[in-house]
C-alpha positions in Angstrom: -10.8 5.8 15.5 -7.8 3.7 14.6 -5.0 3.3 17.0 -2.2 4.1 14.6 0.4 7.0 14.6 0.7 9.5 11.6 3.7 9.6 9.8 5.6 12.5 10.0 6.3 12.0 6.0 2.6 12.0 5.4 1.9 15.5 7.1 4.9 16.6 5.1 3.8 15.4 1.8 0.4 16.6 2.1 2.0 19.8 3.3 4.1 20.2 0.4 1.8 19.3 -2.2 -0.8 22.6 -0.9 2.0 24.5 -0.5 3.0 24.1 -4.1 -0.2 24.1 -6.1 -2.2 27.0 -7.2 -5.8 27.2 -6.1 -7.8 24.3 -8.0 -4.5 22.1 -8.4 -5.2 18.8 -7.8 -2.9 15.5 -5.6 -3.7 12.5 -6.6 -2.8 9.8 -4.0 -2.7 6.0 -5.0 -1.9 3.8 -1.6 -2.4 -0.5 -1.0 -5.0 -1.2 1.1 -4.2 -3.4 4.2 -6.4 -6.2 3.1 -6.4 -8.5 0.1 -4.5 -11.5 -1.8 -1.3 -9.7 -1.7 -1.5 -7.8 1.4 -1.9 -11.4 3.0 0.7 -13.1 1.1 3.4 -10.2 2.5 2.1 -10.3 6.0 4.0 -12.5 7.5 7.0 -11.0 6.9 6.2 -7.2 5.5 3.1 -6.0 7.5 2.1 -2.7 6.5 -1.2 -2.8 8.4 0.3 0.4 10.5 1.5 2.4 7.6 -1.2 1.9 5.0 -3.5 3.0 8.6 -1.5 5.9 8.8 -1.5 7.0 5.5 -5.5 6.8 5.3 -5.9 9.2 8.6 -2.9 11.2 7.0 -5.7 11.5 4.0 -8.2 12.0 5.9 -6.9 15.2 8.0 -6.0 16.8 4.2 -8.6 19.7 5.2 -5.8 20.9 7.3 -3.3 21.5 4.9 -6.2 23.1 2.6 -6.8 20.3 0.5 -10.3 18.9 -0.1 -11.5 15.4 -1.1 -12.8 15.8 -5.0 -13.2 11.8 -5.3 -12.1 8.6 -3.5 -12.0 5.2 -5.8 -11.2 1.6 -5.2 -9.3 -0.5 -7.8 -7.8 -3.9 -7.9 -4.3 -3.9 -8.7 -2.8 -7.7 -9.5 0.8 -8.6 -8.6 1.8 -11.7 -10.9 4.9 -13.8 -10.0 6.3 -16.3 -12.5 7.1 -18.6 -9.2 7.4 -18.0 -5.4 11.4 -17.4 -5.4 10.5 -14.5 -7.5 7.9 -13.1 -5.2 10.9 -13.2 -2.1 12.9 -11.9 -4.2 11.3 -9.0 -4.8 9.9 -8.3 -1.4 13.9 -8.9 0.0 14.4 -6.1 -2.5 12.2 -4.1 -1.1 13.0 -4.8 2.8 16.6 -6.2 2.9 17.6 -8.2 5.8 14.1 -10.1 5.7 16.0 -13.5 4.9 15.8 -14.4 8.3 12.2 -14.6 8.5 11.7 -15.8 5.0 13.8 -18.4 6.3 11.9 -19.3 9.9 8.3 -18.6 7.8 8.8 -20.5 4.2 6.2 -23.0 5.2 3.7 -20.3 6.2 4.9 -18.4 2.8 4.5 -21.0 0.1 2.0 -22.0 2.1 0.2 -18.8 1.7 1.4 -18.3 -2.0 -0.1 -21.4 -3.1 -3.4 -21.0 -1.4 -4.0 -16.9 -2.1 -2.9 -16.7 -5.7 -4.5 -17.6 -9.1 -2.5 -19.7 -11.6 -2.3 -18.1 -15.2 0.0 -19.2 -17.9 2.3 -16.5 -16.6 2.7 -17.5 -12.6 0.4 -16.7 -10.0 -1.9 -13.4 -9.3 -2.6 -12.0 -6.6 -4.8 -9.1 -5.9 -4.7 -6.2 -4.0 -7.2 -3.3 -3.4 -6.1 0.5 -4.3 -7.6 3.5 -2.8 -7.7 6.4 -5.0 -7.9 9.9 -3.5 -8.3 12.6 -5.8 -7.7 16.2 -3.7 -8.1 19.8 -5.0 -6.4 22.8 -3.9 -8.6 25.3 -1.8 -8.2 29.0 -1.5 
């Protein structure tokens, strides 16, 4: 079993969701994958490993809230970035007061941008795995 801690959020979204559907209502639950092109790219300086672990067992222990797994999917979304400035952009957006370790890891970055992504005419792609829970509302 993994070593991570659940989220308090995550038993109180699950929560909420059965307590507002009717019987046969369904969640559906979209959440990155801690693996892939992308996830590997952010690593260094926007690990998620934890969270995305904690949100799987927080899917995993729906039963409890009276929810139960209908289907689980895999897709592969792709993140394209015209350059790398964009792609710190956007992840400083996300997490400000990263622009210290963008700063001590830029090597490792570009580094990791130029080596994980796929050049297109638009910028550089990078994949990263979805897992796709579709629950349904019991009783």
């Amino acid at each position: 079993e993994n070593s991570c801690k659940y989220s308090a959020d995550d038993f109180k979204a699950l929560s909420e969701a059965a307590r507002v559907l009717k019987p046969g209502g369904m969640v559906y639950i979209s959440e990155p994958m801690a693996e892939g092109e992308h996830f590997d790219l952010r690593k260094p300086v926007h690990d998620e490993t934890s969270v995305r672990n904690a949100a799987c067992k927080a899917i995993g222990k729906a039963a409890g809230h009276g929810l139960t797994p209908e289907t689980e999917t895999t897709y592969l979304h792709q993140s394209l970035y015209p350059d790398y400035d964009t792609f710190r952009n956007r992840i400083q957006a996300i997490n400000p007061g990263l622009d210290d370790d963008f700063d001590k890891l830029e090597k490792t970055l570009k580094n990791n941008f130029d080596s994980l992504g796929h050049k297109t005419e638009e910028g550089t792609c990078f994949g990263q795995p979805m897992q796709v829970n579709l629950l349904v509302k019991t009783g």
